[in-house]
Short mmCIF file of the C-alpha atoms (twelve columns), coordinates in Angstrom:
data_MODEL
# 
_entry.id   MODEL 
# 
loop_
_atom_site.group_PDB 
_atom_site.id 
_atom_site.type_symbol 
_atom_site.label_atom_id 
_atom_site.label_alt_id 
_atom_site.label_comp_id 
_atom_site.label_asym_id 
_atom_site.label_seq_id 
_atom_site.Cartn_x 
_atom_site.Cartn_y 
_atom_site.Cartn_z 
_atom_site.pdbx_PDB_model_num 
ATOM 1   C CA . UNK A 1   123.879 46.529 132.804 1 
ATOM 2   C CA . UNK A 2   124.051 43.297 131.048 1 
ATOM 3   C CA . UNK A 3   127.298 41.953 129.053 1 
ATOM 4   C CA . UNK A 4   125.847 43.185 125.691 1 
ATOM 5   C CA . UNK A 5   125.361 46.449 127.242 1 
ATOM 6   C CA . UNK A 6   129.050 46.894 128.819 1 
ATOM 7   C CA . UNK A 7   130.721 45.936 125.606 1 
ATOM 8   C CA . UNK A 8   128.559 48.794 123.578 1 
ATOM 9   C CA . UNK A 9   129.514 51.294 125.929 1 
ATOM 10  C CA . UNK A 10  133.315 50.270 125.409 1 
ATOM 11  C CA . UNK A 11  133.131 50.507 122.304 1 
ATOM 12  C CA . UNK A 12  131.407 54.015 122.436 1 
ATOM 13  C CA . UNK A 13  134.618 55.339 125.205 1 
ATOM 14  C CA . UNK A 14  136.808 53.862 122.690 1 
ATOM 15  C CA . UNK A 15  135.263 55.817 119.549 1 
ATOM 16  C CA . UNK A 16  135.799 58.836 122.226 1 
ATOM 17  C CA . UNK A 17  138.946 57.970 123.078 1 
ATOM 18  C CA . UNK A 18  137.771 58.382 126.903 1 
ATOM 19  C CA . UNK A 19  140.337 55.735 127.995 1 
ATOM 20  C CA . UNK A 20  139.748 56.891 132.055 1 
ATOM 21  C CA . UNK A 21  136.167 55.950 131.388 1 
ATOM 22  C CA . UNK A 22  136.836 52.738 129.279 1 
ATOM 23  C CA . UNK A 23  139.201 51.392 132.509 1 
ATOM 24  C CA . UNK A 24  136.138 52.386 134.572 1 
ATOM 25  C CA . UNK A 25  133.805 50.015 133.168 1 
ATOM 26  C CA . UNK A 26  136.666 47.392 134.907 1 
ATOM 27  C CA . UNK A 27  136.000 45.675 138.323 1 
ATOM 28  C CA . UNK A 28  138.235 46.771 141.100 1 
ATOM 29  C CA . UNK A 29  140.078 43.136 139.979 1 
ATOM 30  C CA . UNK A 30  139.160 42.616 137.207 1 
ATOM 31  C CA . UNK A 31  141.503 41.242 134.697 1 
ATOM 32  C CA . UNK A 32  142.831 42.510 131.131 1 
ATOM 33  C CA . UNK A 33  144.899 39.508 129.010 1 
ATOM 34  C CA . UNK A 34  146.712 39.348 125.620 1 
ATOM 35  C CA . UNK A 35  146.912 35.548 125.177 1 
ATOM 36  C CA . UNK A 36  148.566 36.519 121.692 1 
ATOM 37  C CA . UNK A 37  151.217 39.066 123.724 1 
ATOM 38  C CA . UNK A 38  154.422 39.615 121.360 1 
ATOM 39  C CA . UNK A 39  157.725 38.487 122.947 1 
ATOM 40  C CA . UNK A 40  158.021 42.468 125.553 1 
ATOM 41  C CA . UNK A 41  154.473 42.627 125.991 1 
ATOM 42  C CA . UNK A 42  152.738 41.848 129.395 1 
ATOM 43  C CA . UNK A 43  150.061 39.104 128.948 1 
ATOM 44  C CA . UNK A 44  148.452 40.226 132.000 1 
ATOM 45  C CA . UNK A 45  147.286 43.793 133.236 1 
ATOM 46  C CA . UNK A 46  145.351 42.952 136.718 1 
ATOM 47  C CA . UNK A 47  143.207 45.558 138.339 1 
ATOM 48  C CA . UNK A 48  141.341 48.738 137.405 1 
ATOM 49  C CA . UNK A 49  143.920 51.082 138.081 1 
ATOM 50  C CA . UNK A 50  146.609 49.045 136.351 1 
ATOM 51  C CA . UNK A 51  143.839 48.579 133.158 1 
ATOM 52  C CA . UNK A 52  143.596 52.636 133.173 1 
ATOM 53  C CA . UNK A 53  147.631 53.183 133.779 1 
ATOM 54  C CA . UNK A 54  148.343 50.916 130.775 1 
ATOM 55  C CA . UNK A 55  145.380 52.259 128.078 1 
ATOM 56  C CA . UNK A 56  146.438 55.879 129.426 1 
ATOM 57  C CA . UNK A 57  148.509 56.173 126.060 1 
ATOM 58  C CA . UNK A 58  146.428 55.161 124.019 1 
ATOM 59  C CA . UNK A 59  145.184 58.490 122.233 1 
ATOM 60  C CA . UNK A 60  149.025 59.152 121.702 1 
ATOM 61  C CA . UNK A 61  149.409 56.240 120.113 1 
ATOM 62  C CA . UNK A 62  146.544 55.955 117.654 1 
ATOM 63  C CA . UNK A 63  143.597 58.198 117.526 1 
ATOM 64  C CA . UNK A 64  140.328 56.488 116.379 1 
ATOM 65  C CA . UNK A 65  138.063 57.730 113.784 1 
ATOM 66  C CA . UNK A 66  135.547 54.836 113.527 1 
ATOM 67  C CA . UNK A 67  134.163 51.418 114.766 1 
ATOM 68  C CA . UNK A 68  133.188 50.407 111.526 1 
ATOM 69  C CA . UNK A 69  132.008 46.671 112.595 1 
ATOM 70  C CA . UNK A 70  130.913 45.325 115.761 1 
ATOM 71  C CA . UNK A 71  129.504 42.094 116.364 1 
ATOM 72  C CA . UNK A 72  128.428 40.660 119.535 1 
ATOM 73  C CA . UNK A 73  128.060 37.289 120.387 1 
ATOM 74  C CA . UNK A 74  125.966 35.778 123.455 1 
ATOM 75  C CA . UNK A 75  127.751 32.783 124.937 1 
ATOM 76  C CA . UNK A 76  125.625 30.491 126.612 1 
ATOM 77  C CA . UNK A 77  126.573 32.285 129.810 1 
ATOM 78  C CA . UNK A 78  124.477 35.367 130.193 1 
ATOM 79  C CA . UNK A 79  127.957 36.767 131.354 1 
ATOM 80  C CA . UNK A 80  130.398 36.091 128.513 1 
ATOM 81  C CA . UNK A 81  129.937 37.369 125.119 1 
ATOM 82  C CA . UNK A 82  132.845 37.412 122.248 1 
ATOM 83  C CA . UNK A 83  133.061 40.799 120.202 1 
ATOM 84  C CA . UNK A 84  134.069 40.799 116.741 1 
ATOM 85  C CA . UNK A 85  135.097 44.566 115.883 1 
ATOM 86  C CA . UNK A 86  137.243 47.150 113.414 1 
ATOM 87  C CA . UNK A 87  138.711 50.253 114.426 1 
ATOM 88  C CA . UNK A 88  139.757 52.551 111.783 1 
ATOM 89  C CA . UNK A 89  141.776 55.757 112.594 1 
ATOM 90  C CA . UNK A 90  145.260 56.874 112.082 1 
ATOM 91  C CA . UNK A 91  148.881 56.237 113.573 1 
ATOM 92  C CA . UNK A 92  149.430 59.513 115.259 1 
ATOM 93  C CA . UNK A 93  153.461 59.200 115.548 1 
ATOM 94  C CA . UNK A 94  153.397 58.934 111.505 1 
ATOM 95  C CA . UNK A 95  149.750 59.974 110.452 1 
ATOM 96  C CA . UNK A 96  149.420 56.401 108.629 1 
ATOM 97  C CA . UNK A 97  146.119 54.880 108.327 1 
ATOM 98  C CA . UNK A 98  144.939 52.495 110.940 1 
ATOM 99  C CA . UNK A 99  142.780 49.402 110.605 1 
ATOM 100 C CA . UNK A 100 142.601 46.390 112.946 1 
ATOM 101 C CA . UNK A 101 140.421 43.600 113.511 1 
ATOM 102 C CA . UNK A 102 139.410 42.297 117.054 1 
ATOM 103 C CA . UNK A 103 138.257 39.722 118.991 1 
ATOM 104 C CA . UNK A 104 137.914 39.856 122.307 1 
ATOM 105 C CA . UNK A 105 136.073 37.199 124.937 1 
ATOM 106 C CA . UNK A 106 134.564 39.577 127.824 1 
ATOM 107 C CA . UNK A 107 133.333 38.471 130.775 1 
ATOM 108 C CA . UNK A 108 130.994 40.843 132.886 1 
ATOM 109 C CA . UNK A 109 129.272 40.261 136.475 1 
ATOM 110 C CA . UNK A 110 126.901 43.459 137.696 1 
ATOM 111 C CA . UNK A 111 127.600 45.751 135.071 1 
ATOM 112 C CA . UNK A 112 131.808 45.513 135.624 1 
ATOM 113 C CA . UNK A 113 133.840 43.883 133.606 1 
ATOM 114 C CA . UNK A 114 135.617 40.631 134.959 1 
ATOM 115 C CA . UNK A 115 137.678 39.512 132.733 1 
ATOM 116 C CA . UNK A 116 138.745 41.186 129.043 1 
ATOM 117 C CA . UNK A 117 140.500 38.657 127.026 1 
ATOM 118 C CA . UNK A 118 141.820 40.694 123.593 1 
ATOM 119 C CA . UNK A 119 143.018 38.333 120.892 1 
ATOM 120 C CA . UNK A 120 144.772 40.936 118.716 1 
ATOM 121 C CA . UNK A 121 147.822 40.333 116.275 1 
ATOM 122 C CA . UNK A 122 150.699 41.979 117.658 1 
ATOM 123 C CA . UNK A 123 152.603 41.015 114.152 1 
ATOM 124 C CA . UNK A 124 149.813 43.439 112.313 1 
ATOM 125 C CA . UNK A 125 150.044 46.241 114.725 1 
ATOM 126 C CA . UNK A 126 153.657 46.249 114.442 1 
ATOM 127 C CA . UNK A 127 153.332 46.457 110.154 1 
ATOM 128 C CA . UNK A 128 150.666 49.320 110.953 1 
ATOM 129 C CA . UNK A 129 152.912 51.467 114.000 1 
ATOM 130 C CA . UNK A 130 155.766 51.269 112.153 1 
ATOM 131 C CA . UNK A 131 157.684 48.304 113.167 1 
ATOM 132 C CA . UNK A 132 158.061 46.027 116.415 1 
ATOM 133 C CA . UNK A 133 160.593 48.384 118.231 1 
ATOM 134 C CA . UNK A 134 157.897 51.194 117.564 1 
ATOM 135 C CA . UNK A 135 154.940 49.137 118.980 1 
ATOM 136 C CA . UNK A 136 157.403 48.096 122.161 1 
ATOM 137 C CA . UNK A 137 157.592 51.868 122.641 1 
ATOM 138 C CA . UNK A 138 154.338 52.766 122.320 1 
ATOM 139 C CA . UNK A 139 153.005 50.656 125.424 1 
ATOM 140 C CA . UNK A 140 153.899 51.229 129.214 1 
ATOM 141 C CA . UNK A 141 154.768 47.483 130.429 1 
ATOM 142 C CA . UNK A 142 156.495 46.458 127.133 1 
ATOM 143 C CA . UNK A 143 160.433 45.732 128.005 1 
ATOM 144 C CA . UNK A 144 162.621 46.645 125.473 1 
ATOM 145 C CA . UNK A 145 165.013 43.720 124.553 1 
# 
């Protein structure tokens, strides 16, 4: 699979909410980081297994009606392309609409992903969740300060 391919099928287990199969398209080492991690929020999630442990939540947290946009980019590496996407969906704790932009930096090596860098803004989850202390609670490897 090439790097344009691997990103649409995330996106498509996203849209399912298959997060088992999303941390399957990971390498056994491969790498998830949040360089724009909110004070309580790991930066780094290292390995498959720890990928799928941490986005195991993630249907309880938000459950995801649409990809509305998605844009991919081809770096000049055939391995690294940037995605440019919107999820719409709702807030399950509170039933509040959801809508996020992302941008994430993905680099893939035969058909695995290597390295999934998300640059998402932890300040605009929070306003969408329901506050900072809610987002903190919502994600396994947040502390709680």
């Amino acid at each position: 699979m090439t790097s344009d391919e691997v990103v649409r099928r995330a996106l498509q287990l996203l849209l399912a909410q298959d997060m088992a199969g999303f941390a399957g398209l990971w390498a056994e080492e491969g790498v998830l980081e949040f360089p724009f991690a909110a004070p309580g929020f790991p930066t780094r999630v290292q390995g498959r297994a720890a990928v799928a442990k941490y986005l195991s939540d993630y249907p309880d947290i938000l459950q995801i009606k649409d990809i509305p946009r998605q844009r991919v980019h081809q770096s000049v590496d055939p391995d690294v392309v940037i995605v440019e996407f919107e999820i719409t969906g709702t807030v399950t704790a509170t039933g509040a609409p959801y809508r996020m932009t992302y941008i994430a930096v993905i680099t893939t090596r035969n058909g695995e992903i290597q390295s999934y860098r998300d640059y998402w803004s932890p300040a605009a989850a929070a306003d969408v969740i329901g506050g900072a202390q809610a987002l903190l609670n919502a994600f396994p490897g947040s502390t709680h300060e």
